[in-house]
C-alpha positions in Angstrom: 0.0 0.0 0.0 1.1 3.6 -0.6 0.9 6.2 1.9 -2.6 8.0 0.9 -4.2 4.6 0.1 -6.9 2.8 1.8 -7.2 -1.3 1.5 -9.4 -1.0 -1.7 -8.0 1.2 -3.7 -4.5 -0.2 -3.3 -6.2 -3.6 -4.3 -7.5 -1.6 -7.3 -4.3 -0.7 -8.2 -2.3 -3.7 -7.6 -4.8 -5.2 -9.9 -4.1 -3.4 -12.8 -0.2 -3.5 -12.4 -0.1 -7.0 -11.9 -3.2 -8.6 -13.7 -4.0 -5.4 -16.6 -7.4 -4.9 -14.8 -9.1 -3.1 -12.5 -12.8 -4.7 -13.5 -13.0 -6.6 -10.5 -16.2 -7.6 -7.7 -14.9 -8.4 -4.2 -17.0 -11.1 -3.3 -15.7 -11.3 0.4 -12.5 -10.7 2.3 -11.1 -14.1 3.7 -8.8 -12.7 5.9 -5.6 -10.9 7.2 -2.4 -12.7 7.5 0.8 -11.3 9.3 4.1 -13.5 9.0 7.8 -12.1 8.7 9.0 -12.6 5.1 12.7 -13.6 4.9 13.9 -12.1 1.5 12.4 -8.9 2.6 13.7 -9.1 6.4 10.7 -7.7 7.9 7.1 -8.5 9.3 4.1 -7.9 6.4 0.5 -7.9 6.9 -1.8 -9.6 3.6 -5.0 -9.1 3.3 -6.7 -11.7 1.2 -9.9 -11.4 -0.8 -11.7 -13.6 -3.4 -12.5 -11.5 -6.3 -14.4 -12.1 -9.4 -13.1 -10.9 -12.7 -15.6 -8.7 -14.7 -13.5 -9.4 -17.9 -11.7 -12.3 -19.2 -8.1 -12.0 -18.6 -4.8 -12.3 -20.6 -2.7 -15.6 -20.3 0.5 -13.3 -20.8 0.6 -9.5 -18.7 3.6 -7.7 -19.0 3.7 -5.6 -15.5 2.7 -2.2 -15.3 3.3 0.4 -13.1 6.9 1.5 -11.9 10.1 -0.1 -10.0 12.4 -3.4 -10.8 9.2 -5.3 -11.3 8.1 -3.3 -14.3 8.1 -4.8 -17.6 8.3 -8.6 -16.5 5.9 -10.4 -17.9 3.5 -12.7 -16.3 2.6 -16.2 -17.4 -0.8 -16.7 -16.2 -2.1 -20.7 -16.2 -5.1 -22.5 -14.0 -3.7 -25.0 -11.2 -6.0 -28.4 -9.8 -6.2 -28.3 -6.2 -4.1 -31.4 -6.4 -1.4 -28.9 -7.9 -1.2 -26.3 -4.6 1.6 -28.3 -2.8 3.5 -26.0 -5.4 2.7 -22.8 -4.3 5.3 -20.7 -2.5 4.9 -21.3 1.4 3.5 -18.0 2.1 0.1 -18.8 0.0 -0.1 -22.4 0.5 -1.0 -22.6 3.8 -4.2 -20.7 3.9 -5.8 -21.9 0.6 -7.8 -24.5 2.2 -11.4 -26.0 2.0 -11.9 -24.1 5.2 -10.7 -20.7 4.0 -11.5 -20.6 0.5 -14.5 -23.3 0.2 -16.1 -21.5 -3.2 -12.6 -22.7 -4.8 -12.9 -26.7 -3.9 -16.7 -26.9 -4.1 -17.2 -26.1 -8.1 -19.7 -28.5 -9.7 -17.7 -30.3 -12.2 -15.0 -30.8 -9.7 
């Protein structure tokens, strides 16, 4: 977050730098988690939220916005829920049937 923005709007913007949207519906926050982060050396606080896209998105993004991130591009691809023991440790631990149940109770699935 940057210094004048609230939760939202820095959600709004992350959005667009990272994904090339900002045509997003919260559905509902799941939750706040605080851990220190090694490669960083310090103690961050993520807030998670299941969103809904209101457009279809690119498979390829390059990254908007400003800083060594900028111009990377991002491979976007779908992952089973068998495939989640791959997920850095910092996001694998929450994404469970208990925290995210819309995401392991699709029909079809």
């Amino acid at each position: 977050m940057d210094a004048e923005e609230d939760l939202l709007r820095a959600l709004q913007r992350e959005l667009y730098e990272e994904a090339g949207s900002n045509k997003f519906r919260v559905l509902r926050k799941l939750g706040i988690h605080t851990y220190y982060k090694p490669d960083v050396w310090k103690h961050v606080e993520r807030h998670d939220y299941l969103l809904l896209s209101m457009r279809t998105l690119p498979d390829r993004f390059p990254i908007q916005g400003q800083g060594n991130d900028a111009g990377l591009v991002f491979d976007y691809f779908w992952i089973s829920p068998e495939d989640l023991v791959q997920l850095d440790w910092e996001f694998k631990e929450p994404i469970t049937p208990e925290y995210i149940p819309e995401l392991f109770n699709r029909p079809g699935t």
